[in-house]
C-alpha positions in Angstrom: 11.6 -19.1 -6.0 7.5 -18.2 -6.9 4.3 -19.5 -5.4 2.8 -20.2 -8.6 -1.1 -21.8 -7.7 0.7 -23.6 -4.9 3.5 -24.7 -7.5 7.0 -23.6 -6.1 9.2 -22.8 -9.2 12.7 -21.5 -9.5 12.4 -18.0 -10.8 13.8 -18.2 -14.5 10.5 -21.2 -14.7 7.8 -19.2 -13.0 5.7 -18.1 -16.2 2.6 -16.5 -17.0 0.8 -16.6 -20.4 0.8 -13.1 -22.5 -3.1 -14.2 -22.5 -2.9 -13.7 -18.6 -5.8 -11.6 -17.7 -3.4 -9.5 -14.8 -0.9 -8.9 -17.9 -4.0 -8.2 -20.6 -6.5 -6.2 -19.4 -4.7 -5.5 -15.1 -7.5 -8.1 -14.3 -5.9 -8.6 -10.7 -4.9 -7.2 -6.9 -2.5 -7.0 -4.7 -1.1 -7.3 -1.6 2.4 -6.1 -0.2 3.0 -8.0 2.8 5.7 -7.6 5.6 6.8 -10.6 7.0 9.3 -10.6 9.7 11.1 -13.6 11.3 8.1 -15.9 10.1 5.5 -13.8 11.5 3.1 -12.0 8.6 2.8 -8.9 10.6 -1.3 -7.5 10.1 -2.1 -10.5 8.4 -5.7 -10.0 9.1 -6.2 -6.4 7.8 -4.2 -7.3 4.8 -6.8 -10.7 4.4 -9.8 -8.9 4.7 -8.7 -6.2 2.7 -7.5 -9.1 0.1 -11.0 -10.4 0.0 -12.8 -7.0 0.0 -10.7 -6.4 -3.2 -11.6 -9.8 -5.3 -15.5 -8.9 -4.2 -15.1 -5.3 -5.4 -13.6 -6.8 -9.1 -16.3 -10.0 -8.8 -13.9 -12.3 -8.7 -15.1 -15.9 -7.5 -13.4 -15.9 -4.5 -12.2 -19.8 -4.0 -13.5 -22.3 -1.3 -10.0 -23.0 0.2 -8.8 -19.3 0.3 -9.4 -19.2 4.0 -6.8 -16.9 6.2 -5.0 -20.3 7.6 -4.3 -22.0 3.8 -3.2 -18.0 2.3 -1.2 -17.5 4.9 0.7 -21.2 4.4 1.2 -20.9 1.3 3.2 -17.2 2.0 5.2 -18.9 4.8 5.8 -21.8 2.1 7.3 -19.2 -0.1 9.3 -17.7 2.5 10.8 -20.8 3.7 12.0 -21.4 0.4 14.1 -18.5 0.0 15.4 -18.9 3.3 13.8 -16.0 4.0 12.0 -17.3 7.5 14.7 -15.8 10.1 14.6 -12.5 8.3 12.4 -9.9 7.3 10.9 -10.5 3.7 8.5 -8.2 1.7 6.3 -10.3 0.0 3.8 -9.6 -2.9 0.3 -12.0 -2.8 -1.4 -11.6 -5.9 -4.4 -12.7 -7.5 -5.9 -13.0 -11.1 -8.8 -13.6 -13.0 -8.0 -16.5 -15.2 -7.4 -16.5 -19.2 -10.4 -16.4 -21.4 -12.4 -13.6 -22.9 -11.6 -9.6 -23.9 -12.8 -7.2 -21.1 -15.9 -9.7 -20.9 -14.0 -12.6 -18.9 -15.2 -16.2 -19.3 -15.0 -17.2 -15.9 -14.9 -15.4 -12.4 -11.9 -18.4 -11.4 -8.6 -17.0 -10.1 -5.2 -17.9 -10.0 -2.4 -16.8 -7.7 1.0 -15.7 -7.5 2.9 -15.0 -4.3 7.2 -13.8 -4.3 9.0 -12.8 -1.6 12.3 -10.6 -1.4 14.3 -9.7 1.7 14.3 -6.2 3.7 17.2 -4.8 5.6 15.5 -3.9 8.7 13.0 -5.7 10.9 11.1 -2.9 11.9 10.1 0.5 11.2 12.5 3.7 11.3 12.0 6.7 10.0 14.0 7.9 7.5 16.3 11.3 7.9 17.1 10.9 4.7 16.0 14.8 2.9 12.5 14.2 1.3 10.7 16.7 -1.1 6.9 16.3 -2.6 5.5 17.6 -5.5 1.9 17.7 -6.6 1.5 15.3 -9.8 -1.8 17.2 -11.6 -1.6 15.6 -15.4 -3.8 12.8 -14.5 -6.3 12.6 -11.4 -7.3 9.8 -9.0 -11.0 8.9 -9.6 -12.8 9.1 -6.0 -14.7 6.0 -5.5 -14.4 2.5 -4.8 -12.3 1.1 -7.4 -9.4 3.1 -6.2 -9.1 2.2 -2.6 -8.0 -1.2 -3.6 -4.6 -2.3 -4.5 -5.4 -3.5 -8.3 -2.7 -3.7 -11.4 -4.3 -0.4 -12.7 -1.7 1.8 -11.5 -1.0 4.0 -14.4 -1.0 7.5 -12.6 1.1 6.0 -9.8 3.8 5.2 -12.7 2.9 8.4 -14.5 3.5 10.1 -11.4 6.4 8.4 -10.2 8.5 9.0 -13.7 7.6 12.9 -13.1 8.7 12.5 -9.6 12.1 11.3 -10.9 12.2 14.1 -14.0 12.5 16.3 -11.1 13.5 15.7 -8.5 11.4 15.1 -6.1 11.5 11.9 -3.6 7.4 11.4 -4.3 4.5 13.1 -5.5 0.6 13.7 -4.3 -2.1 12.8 -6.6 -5.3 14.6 -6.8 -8.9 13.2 -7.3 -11.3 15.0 -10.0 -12.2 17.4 -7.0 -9.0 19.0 -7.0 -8.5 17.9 -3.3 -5.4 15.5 -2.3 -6.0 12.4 -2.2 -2.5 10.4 -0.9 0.9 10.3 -1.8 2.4 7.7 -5.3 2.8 4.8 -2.8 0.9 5.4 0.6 -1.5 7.4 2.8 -0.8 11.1 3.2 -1.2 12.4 7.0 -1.5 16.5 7.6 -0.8 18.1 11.1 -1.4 21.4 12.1 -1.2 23.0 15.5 -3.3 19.6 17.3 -5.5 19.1 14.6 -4.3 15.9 12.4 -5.9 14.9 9.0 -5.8 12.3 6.4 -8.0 12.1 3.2 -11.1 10.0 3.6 -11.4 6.9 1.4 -14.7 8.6 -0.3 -11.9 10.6 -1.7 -10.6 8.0 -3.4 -7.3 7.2 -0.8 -6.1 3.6 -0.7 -7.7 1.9 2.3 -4.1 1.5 3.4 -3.0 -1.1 6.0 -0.8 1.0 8.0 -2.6 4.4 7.8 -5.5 2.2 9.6 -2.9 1.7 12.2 -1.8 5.2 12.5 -5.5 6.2 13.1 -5.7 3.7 16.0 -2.6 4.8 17.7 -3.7 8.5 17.2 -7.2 8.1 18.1 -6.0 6.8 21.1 -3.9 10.3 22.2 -5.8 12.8 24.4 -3.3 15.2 22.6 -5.1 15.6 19.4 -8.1 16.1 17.3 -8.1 13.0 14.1 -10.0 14.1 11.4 -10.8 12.0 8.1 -11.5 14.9 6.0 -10.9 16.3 2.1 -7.0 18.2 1.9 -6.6 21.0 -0.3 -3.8 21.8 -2.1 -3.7 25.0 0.0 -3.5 23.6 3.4 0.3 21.8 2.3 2.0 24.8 2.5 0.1 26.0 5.8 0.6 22.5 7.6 3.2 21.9 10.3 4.1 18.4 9.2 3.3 15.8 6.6 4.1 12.1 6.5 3.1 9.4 4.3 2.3 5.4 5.7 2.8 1.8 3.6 3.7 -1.5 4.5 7.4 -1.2 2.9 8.4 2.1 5.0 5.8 2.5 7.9 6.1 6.4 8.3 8.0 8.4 5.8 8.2 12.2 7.1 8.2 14.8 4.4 10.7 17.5 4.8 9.8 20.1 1.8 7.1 20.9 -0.8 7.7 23.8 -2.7 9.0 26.9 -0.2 8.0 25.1 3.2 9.7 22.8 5.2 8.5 21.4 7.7 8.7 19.5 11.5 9.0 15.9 12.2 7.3 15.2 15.7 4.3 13.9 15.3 6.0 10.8 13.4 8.7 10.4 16.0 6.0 9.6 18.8 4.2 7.0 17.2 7.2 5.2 15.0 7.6 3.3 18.4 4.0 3.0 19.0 3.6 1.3 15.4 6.5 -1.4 16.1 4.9 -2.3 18.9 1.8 -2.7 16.9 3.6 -5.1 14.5 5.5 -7.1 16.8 1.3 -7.7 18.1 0.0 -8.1 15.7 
C-alpha cells in the first residue's frame, strides 16, 4: 500500500496526475528512510534535513508537518504492509502541487510515502568484489542545490547506466572543479596512512545522513586526523581505502578502481560502531 496525502491506497490505485509537478518539471525531494522493527532509525537528521530541503526549493512548508505527525504517518504506512516487526526501507516524498510551467502557482505540497522490506536489520559490510569508475560526461554542480535529495537526478542515472555498460559496481561523479565529489548513491570516504577525508558539501556532496554519522564516530578516534576537504582524482589511486555511506547499505568498501586495490579496515571498526548508532538513535 501508499501513503498518498494521508490516504492509504492499494498500490495498483495510488495515482499521481501527468500534471504532477514531481513528474513535470522534478518539482520535489526525498528522503530514503530505514525503519527497523517500528523504530525510524535517525529520524531527526533525516527531518531536519527534510525541511532544510523544501526551504532550499521554497516550498511552503505545511503547519502540521511537525516530526511527531511525519513520523505517524511513515509508521501508518509500515503497519499496513506488515512491515512493523521487520526492517522496511521507506521513501518520504514531497511535491510542489499542480499548477503553472516552471513558474508554479502555489508554494502548497503534497506527499507520498511507500515502504518495501530489507533482508537485514542492520548494517554489514559487504565482501561482495566492488570496482569504481569515474563517471566524467556530466559533472555535479557545487552548491546548494545539490546537497539535497531532489527528483533531479539525471547524472546519477546517467552515471549509473555507464556503471552497468561496464562493469563496474558504481561510479564517482565530479563537480565542475574536476575534484570528486561522492559516489552515484552515497558519500565517498578516502583513507590514507591516519589521515581520512571526505568531500566537503561546498563541493557539491549530498549532506548525507549516514556520512554525518561516520564523522561523529571518527571524530571521536584518537587514531586519526578527519578532514572535510576537496579529493582529486589523483589521490584514488594513492589512497589505502575507499568506502562509500547511505541509508540502504551503511558502509560499502570499495575493493578496485582502475589498477589499485585496496584495504578494508578502517570500515570494519566502525560497521559496529554505526549499529550501535542506529539501534540509539
Amino acid at each position: 500500500m501508499i501513503n498518498i496525502n494521508g490516504q492509504l491506497l492499494e498500490n495498483e490505485q495510488a495515482h499521481l496526475t501527468v500534471t504532477n509537478r514531481g513528474f513535470a518539471y522534478g518539482d520535489s525531494v526525498f528522503e530514503t528512510i530505514r525503519v527497523i522493527n517500528g523504530k525510524i532509525v535517525f529520524w531527526e537528521d533525516h527531518y531536519f534535513r527534510l525541511m532544510a530541503s523544501m526551504r532550499i526549493m521554497r516550498m511552503e512548508i505545511p503547519s502540521n508537518f511537525s516530526p511527531e505527525f511525519l513520523e505517524q504517518e511513515i509508521l501508518k504506512i509500515v503497519e499496513r504492509n506488515q512491515l512493523s516487526d521487520k526492517t522496511a526501507r521507506v521513501k518520504l516524498s514531497v511535491y510542489r502541487n499542480e499548477g503553472g510551467f516552471y513558474t508554479p502557482e502555489t508554494r502548497e505540497v503534497g506527499y507520498v510515502i511507500a515502504a518495501t522490506p530489507m533482508k537485514t536489520p542492520f548494517y554489514v559490510l559487504s565482501e561482495d568484489f566492488y570496482e569504481i569508475e569515474l563517471f566524467k560526461d556530466h559533472y555535479v554542480t557545487s552548491g546548494l542545490l545539490s546537497t539535497i535529495k531532489s527528483n533531479n537526478r539525471a547524472i546519477n542515472v546517467l552515471g549509473s547506466i555507464y556503471a552497468k555498460e561496464n562493469d563496474y559496481q558504481n561510479c564517482l561523479l565530479i563537480n565542475e572543479k574536476k575534484n570528486v565529489v561522492e559516489a552515484l548513491n552515497g558519500n565517498l570516504f578516502l583513507i590514507k596512512g591516519q589521515s581520512i577525508k571526505t568531500p566537503p558539501l561546498a563541493e557539491g556532496a549530498l549532506n548525507g545522513i549516514i556520512r554525518k554519522q561516520v564523522l561523529e564516530i571518527l571524530k571521536k578516534s584518537e587514531d586519526y586526523k578527519i578532514e572535510e576537504d576537496s579529493i582529486s582524482p589523483f589521490e584514488l589511486q594513492k589512497a589505502d581505502e575507499l568506502f562509500i555511506t547511505n541509508v540502504a547499505v551503511g558502509i560499502q568498501p570499495v575493493h578496485k578502481y582502475r589498477k589499485k586495490e585496496f584495504q578494508v579496515k578502517v570500515a570494519k571498526e566502525i560497521i559496529g560502531k554505526l549499529n550501535a548508532k542506529a539501534r540509539l538513535a
